[in-house]
N, C-alpha and C positions, 0 to 999 in steps of 0.2 A: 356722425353716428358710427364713424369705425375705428374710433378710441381702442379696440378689442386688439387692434392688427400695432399700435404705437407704443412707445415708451416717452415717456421724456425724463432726459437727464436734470439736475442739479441748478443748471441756467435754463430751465425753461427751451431747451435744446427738443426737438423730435426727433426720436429714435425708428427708424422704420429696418426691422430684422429682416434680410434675406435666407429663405431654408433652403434643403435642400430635399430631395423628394423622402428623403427617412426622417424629417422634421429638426435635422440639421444646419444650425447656424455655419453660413457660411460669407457671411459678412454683413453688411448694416449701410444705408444714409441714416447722415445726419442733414436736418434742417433748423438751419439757427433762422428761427418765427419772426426776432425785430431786426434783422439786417438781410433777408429773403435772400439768405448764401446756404451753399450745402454742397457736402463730399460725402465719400464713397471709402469704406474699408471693404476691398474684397479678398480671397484668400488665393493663392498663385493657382490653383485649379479650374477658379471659377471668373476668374479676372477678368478671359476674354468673354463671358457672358455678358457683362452689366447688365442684369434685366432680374426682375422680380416677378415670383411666380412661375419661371419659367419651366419649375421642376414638378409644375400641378397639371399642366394643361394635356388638352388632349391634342397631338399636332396632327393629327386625322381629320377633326373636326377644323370648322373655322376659328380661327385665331385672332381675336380685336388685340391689337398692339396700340398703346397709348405713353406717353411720355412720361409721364407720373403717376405715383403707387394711386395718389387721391385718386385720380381722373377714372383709372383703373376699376376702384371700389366702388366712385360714383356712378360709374355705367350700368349698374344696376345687370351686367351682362355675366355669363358665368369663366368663360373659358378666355379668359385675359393674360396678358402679360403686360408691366411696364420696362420700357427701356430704360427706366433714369433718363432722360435725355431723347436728343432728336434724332442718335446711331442706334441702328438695331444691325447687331454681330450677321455678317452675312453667315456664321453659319448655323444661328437660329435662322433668319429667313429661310435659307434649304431645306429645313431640318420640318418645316412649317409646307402642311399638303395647301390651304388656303389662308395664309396670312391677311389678315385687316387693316390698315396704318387708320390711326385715329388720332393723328396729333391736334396740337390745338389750331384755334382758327384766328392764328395769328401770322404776321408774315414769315417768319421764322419757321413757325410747323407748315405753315402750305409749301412754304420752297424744300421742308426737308421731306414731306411729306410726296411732292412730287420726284423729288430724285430717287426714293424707294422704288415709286411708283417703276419706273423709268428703267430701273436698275433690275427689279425681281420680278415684274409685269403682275405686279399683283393688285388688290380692289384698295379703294382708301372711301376713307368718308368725307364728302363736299359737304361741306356747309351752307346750307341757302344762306343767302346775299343778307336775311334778315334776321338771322341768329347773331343775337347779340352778346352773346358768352364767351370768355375766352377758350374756355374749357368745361366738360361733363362736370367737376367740383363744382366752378362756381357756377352753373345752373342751376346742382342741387344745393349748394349752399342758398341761394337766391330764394329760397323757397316760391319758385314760379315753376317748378317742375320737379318732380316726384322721379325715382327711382325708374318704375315703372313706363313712365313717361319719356325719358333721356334712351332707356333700352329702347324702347319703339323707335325714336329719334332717330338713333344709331341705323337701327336695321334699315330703315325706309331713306335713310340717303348716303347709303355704300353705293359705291360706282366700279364698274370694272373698263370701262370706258375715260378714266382721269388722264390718260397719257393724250389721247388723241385733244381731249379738252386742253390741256397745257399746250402743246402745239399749235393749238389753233389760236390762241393766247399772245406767241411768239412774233 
C-alpha cells in the first residue's frame, strides 16, 4: 500500500526516490523485483548518508532506523529512516538524540544490529524467539498484522539492555 512513495522503470525495475529536506531529489535505489539485486545513485554531497528519509525526521525525538525503505513504511511508525543496508553513517548515528536499529531478524541484521548496538550504546528491537517475520514488510504483507499492529510490536520490544544480552550470549 505505498505505491505513492515508488516508481517503476521500463523493466518492471522499483524506483525508490531519495529527497532532500526542500523535496529535492538527491538520488534514488533501484530494485530489480525478478533477480532481488539493487543499487544506489547518490549525488557526491549526500553519498556518505545512504539513508532515506533522513532529511524528515526529527533527531530530538526517537529515531526507528530500519534497513529498507519497505520495512521503514511498513512500521506503521512516524519518525523513521532507512539505511539501505545494515551501515548506518556514524555520523547520522551522532547527529541522532535517541536512535532505534530495527534491522531484520535475521542473522545478518542481529550481528549488524548488535555491532550498532555496541559501537553507539544505543536501544534496538529484539525479536521474540517466536516472530516468525523476516522483517515489518513481510508481516504486513502476510496479512497476519496490521500497521497498527507491527507499530505496537515495535515499541513493546526495544531494549536498551541488547549489549549486556549479546555478552552474555558470547
Amino acid at each position: 500500500d505505498q505505491h505513492e512513495h515508488f516508481y517503476m522503470d521500463e523493466y518492471n525495475n522499483l524506483i525508490i526516490p531519495l529527497f532532500t529536506k526542500n523535496k529535492k531529489w538527491f538520488g534514488y535505489q533501484t530494485k530489480m523485483i525478478r533477480e532481488k539485486e539493487f543499487w544506489f545513485k547518490l549525488d557526491d554531497v549526500n553519498k556518505k548518508f545512504k539513508s532515506c528519509n533522513v532529511y524528515s525526521i526529527n533527531p530530538n525525538e526517537p529515531v526507528y532506523i530500519f534497513e529498507g525503505v519497505e520495512d521503514a513504511l511498513s512500521s506503521g511508525l512516524s519518525n523513521v529512516i532507512s539505511s539501505l543496508g545494515k551501515n548506518v553513517s556514524s555520523f547520522i548515528m551522532k547527529s541522532l538524540k535517541e536512535p532505534i536499529i530495527c534491522f531484520d531478524n535475521d542473522k545478518d541484521g542481529i550481528i549488524a544490529m548488535a555491532k550498532h548496538v555496541a559501537k553507539y550504546n544505543c536501544k534496538a528491537l529484539i525479536y521474540p524467539k517466536d516472530f516468525k517475520f523476516k522483517d515489518m514488510n513481510d508481516a504486513l504483507k502476510s496479512g497476519e498484522m496490521k500497521k497498527e499492529e507491527i507499530s505496537e510490536f515495535i515499541k513493546n520490544n526495544i531494549r536498551d539492555d541488547y549489549k549486556l544480552k549479546m555478552l552474555s550470549l558470547s
